[in-house]
MARTI-828710 format. One line per 4 residues: number of its first residue (from 1); their letters; for each residue x, y, z of N, C-alpha, C. Coordinates in steps of 0.02 Angstrom, whole numbers. Layout:
NUM	a	X/Y/Z/X/Y/Z/X/Y/Z ~ ... $
This chain:
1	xxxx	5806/6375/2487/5793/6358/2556/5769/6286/2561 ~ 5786/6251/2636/5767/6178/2623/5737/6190/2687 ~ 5687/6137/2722/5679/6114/2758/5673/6051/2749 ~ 5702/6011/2838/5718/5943/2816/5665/5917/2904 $
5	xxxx	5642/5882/2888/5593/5846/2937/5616/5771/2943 ~ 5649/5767/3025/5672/5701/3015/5611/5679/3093 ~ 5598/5615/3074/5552/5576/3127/5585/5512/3143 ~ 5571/5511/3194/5612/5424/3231/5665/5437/3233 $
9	xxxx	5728/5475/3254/5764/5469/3271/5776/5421/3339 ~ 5718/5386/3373/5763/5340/3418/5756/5288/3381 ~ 5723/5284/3325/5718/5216/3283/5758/5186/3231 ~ 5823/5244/3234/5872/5229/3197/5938/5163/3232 $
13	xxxx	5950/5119/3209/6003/5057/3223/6061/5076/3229 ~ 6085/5138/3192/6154/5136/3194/6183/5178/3259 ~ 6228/5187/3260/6264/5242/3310/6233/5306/3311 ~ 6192/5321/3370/6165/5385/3375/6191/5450/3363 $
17	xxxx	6261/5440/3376/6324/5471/3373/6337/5510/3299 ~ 6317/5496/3240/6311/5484/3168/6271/5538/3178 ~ 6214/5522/3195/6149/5553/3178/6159/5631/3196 ~ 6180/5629/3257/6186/5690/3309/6223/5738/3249 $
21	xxxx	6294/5697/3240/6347/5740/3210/6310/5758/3148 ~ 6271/5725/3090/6245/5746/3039/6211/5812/3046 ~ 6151/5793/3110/6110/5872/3112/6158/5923/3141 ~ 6195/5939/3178/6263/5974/3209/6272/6000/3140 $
25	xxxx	6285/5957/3093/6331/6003/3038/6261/6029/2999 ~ 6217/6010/2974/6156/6013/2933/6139/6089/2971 ~ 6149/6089/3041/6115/6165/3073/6189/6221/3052 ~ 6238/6198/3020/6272/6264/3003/6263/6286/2951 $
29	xxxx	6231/6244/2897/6212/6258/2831/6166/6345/2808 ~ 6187/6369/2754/6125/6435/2755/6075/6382/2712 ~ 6027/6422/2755/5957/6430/2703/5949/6343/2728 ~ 5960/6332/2790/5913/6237/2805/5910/6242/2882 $
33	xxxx	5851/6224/2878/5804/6231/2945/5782/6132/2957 ~ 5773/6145/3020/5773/6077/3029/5710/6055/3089 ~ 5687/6027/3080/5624/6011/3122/5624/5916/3159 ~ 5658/5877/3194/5658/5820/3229/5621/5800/3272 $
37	xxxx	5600/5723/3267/5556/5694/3314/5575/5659/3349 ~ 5582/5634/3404/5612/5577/3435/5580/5587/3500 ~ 5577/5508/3539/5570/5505/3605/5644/5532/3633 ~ 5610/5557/3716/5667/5626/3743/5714/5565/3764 $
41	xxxx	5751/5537/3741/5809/5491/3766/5875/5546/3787 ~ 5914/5539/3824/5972/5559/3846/6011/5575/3804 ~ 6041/5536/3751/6074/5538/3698/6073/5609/3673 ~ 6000/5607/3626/5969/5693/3596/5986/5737/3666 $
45	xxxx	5939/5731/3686/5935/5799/3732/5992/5808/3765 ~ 6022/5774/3776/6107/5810/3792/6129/5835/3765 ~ 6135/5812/3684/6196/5828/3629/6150/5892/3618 ~ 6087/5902/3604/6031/5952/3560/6002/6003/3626 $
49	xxxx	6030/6001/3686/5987/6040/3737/5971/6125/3738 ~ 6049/6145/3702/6042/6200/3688/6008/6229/3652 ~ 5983/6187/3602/5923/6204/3537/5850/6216/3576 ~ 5807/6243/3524/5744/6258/3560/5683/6185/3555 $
53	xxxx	5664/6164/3603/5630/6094/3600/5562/6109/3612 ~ 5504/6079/3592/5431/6092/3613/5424/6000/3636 ~ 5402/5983/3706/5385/5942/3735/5309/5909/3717 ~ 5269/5888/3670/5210/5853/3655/5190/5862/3717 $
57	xxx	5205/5801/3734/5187/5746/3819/5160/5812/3873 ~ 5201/5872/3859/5180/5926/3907/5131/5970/3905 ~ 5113/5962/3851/5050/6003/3825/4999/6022/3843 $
């Protein structure tokens, strides 16, 4: 089993596009769970909306 903890995703340079598609495929994997941080930019939360999100800021 893995878990993978990624942070800053808006702090990445390259094509967000990359990123998205990586975790997309990383969430079909068995046995890997995935936990992401990012400010709520449009980009994520469009591509990721259907996933389950916990809002900080709302707390």
């Amino acid at each position: 089993r893995f878990a993978i903890f990624i942070d800053g995703l808006d702090k990445f340079d390259g094509d967000h596009s990359d990123v998205i598609n990586l975790v997309l495929w990383l969430r079909t994997q068995p046995n890997v769970k995935i936990c992401l941080a990012s400010r709520p930019w449009n980009v994520f939360s469009d591509a990721l909306k259907s996933r389950i999100s916990l809002c900080l800021e709302r707390l």
